[in-house]
C-alpha positions as CSV (number, residue, x, y, z in Angstrom):
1,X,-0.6,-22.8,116.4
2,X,-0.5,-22.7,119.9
3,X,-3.2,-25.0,121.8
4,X,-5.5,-23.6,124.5
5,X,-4.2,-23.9,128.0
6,X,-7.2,-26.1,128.9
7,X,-6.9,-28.7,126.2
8,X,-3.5,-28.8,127.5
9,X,-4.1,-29.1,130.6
10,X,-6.9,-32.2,129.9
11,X,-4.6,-33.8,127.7
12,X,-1.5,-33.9,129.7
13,X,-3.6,-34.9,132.7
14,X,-5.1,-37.6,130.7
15,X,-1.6,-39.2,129.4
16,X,-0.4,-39.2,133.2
17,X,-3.6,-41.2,134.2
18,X,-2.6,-43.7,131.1
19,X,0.8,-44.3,133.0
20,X,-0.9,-44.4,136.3
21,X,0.3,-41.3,137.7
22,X,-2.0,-39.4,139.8
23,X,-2.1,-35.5,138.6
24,X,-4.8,-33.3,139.5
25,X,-5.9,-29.3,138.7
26,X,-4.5,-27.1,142.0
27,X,-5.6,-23.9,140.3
28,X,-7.5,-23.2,137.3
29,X,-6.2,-19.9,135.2
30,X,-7.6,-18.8,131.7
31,X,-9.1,-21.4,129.8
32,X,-7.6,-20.0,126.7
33,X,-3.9,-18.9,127.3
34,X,-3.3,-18.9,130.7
35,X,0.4,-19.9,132.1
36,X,0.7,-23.6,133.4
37,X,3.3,-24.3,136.0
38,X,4.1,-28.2,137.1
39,X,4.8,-29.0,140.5
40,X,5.9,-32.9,140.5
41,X,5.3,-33.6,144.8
42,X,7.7,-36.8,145.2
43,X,5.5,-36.8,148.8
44,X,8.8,-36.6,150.6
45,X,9.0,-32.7,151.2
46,X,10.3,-32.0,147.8
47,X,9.0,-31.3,144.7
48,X,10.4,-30.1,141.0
49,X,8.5,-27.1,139.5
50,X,8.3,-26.8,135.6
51,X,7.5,-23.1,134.6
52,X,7.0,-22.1,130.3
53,X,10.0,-21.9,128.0
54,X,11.0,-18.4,127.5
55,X,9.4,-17.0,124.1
56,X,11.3,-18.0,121.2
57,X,11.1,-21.6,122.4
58,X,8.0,-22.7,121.2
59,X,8.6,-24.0,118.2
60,X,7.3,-27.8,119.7
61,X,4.5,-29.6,120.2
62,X,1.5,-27.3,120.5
63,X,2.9,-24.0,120.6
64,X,4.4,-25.1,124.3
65,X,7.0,-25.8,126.1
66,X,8.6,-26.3,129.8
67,X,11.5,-25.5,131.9
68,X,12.9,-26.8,135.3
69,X,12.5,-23.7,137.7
70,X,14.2,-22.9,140.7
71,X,17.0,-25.9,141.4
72,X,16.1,-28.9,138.7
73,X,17.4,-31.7,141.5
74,X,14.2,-31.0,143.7
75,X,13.1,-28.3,146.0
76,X,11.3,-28.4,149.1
77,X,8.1,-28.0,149.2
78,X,8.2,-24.1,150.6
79,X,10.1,-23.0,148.8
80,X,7.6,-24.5,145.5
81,X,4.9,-23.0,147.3
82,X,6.3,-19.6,147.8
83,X,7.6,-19.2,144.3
84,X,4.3,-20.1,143.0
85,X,2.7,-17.9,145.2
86,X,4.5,-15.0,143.8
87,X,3.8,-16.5,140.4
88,X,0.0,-16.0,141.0
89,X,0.7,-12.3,142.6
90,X,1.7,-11.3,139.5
91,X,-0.4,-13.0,137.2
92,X,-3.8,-14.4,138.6
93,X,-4.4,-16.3,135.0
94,X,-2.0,-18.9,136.0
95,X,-2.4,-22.4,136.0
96,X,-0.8,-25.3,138.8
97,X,-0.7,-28.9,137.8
98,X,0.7,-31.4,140.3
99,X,1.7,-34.7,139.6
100,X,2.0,-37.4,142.5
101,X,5.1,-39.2,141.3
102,X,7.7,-40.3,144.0
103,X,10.3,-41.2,141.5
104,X,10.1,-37.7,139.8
105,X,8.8,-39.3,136.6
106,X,6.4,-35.5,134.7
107,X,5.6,-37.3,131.5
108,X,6.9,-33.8,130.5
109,X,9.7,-35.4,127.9
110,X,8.6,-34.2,124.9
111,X,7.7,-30.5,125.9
112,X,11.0,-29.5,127.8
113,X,13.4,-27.1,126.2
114,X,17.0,-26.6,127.0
């Protein structure tokens, strides 16, 4: 069973603040199953984005699962924003987590695929 994209959302957030990393809502999509994307800011210029597994790989904890998007060593920070921005063109449901983490650290571990 897949979990709501809000408890999601609420319980990731809430295992970054238990490791003291700041991570905050930029954009609030459907409360029941709307996309979540993960922007980790290094607040250098650069950022990593982490985008849904492509169906098929959801067979992990709560129905959900993430994948490094655009180039997994860091991008800079247009280039995040513009991608997401065509990411909410085409579907306004989306959600956008970011994570303040200058070593790159997304607490993601146990939800990435591939």
């Amino acid at each position: 069973m897949r979990v709501k994209s809000e408890l999601w959302v609420k319980s990731y957030l809430r295992g970054l603040a238990g490791n003291g990393l700041p991570g905050y809502v930029v954009r609030r999509g459907d409360a029941d199953a709307g996309a979540i994307f993960i922007r980790i800011n290094r607040l250098d210029g650069s950022s990593f984005l982490f985008g849904p597994a492509p169906a098929g790989y959801h067979e992990i904890a709560g129905g959900r699962g993430w994948v490094p998007l655009l180039d997994p060593k860091g991008q800079d920070d247009s280039s995040v924003e513009d991608y997401l921005q065509e990411e909410l063109e085409m579907d306004p449901d989306i959600w956008i987590v970011e994570v303040e983490s200058r070593d790159g650290h997304h607490g993601l571990d146990d939800w990435l695929v591939g």
